[in-house]
C-alpha positions as CSV (number, residue, x, y, z in Angstrom):
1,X,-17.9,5.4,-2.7
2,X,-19.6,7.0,0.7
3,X,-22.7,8.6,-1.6
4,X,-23.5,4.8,-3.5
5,X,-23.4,3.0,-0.6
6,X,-25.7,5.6,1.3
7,X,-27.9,6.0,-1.9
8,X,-28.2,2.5,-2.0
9,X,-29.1,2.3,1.5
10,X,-31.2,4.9,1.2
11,X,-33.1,2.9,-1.7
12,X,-33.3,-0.3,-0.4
13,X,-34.9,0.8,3.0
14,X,-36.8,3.3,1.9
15,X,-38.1,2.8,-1.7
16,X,-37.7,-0.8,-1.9
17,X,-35.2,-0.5,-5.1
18,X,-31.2,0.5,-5.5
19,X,-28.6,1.1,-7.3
20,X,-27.4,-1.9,-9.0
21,X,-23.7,-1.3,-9.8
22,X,-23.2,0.1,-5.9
23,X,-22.0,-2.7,-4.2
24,X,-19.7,-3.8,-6.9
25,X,-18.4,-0.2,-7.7
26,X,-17.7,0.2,-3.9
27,X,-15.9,-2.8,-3.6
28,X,-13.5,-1.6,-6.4
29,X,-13.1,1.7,-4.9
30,X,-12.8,0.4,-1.6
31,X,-9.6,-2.0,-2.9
32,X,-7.7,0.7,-4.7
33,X,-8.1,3.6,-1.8
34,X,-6.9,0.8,0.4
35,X,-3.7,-0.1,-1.8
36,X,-3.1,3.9,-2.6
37,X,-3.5,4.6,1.2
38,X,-0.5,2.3,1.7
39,X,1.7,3.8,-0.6
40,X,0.9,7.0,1.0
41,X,1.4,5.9,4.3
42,X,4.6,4.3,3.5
43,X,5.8,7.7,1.6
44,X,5.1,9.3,4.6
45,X,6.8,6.9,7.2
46,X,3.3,6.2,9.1
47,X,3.3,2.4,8.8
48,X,3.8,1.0,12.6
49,X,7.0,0.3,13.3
50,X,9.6,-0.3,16.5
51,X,10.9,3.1,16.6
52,X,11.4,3.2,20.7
53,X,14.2,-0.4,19.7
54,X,15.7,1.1,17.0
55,X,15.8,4.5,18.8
56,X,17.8,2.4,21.7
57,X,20.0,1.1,19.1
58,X,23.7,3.1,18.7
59,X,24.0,5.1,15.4
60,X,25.5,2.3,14.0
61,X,23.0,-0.2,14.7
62,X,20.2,2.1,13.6
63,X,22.0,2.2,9.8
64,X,22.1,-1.4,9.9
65,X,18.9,-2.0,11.2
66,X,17.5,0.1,8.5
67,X,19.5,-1.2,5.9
68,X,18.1,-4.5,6.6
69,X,14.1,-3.5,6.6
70,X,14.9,-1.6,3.3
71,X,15.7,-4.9,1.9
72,X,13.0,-7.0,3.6
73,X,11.0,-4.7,2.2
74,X,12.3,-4.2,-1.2
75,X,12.4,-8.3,-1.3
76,X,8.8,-8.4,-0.5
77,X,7.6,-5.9,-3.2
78,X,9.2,-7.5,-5.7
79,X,7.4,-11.2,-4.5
80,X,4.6,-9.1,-4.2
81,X,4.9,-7.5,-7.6
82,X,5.3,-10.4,-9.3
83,X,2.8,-12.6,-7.5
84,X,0.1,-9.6,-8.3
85,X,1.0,-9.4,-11.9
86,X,0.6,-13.3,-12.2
87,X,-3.0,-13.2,-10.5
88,X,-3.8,-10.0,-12.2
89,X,-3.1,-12.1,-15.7
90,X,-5.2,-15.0,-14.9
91,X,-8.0,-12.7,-13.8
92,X,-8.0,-10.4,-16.8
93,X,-10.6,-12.8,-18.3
94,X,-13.0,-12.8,-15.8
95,X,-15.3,-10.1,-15.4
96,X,-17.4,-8.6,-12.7
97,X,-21.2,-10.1,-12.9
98,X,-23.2,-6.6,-12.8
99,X,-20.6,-3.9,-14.7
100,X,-18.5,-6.6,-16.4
101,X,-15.2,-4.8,-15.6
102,X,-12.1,-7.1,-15.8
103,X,-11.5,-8.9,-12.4
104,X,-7.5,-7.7,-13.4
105,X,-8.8,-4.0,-11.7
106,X,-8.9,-5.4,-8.6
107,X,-5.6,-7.1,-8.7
108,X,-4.0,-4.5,-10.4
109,X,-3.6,-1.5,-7.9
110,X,-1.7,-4.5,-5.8
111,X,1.2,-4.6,-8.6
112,X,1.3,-0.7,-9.1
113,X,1.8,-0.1,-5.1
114,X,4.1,-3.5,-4.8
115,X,6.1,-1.3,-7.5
116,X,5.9,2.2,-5.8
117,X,6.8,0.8,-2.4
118,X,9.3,-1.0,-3.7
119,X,10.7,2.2,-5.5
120,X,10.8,3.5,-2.2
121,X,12.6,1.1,-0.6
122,X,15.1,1.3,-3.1
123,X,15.4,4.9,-3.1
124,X,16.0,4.5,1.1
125,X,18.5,1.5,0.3
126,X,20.3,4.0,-2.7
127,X,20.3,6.5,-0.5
128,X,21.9,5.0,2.4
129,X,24.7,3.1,0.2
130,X,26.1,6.2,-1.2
131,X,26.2,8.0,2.0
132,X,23.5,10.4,1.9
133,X,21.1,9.2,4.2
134,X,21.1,11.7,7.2
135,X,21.1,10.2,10.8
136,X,17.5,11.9,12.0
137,X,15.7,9.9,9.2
138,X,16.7,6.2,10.9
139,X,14.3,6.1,13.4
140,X,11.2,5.6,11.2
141,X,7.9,8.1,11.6
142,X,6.5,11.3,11.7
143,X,8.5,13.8,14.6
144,X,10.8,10.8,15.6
145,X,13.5,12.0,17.4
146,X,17.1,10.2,17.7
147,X,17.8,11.5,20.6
């Protein structure tokens, strides 16, 4: 993405010419590293969050408050999911003006990480049903202490 938008730059300024798929490509790439960076954020507990409340929260209250946002969350996926699969079905017919790719690629990264976040979620919910969520993993983040 970084080398066609710079190439293009490069061409437009300097030689009066450019890359014609660039901007469109860019945009695309730009959409899904955006979705997949969410996913991986989320996998790796560095979305914000109010750790220092939840930290001040009693063992008990942390589960609960946990529980809860594991099923916000896993609620909004699944509205997410299925709002994203309904766009990405209307735009399947419409394609992009210069490389004529479906418009459905640009939708569709939303339903795969609605889907892979809410996996997550569930996995966290799963996990915290049957017991075998440990106590240093409710406070949320990277290094978060419980202490």
């Amino acid at each position: 993405m970084v080398v066609l938008v710079f190439g293009n730059v490069v061409l437009r300024y300097g030689f009066n010419s450019g890359i014609v798929f660039s901007e469109e490509m860019s945009r695309f790439v730009f959409v899904w590293l955006t979705m997949f960076g969410a996913l991986l954020a989320m996998r790796e507990r560095a979305h914000l969050g109010m750790t220092s409340v939840i930290a001040a929260l009693p063992p008990a209250g942390r589960r609960i408050a946990r529980f809860a946002s594991d099923a916000l969350i896993l609620g909004c996926c699944a509205l997410l999911a299925h709002g994203a699969w309904k766009q990405a079905v209307i735009a399947f017919d419409d394609h992009a003006p210069v490389t004529g790719l479906s418009m459905a690629w640009m939708v569709g990264p939303l339903v795969l990480v609605a889907v892979g976040m809410g996996a997550l979620a569930a996995t966290d919910l799963w996990r915290q049903a049957t017991g075998r969520f440990p106590a240093e993993e409710l406070v949320p983040g990277p290094g978060a202490s419980t202490e």
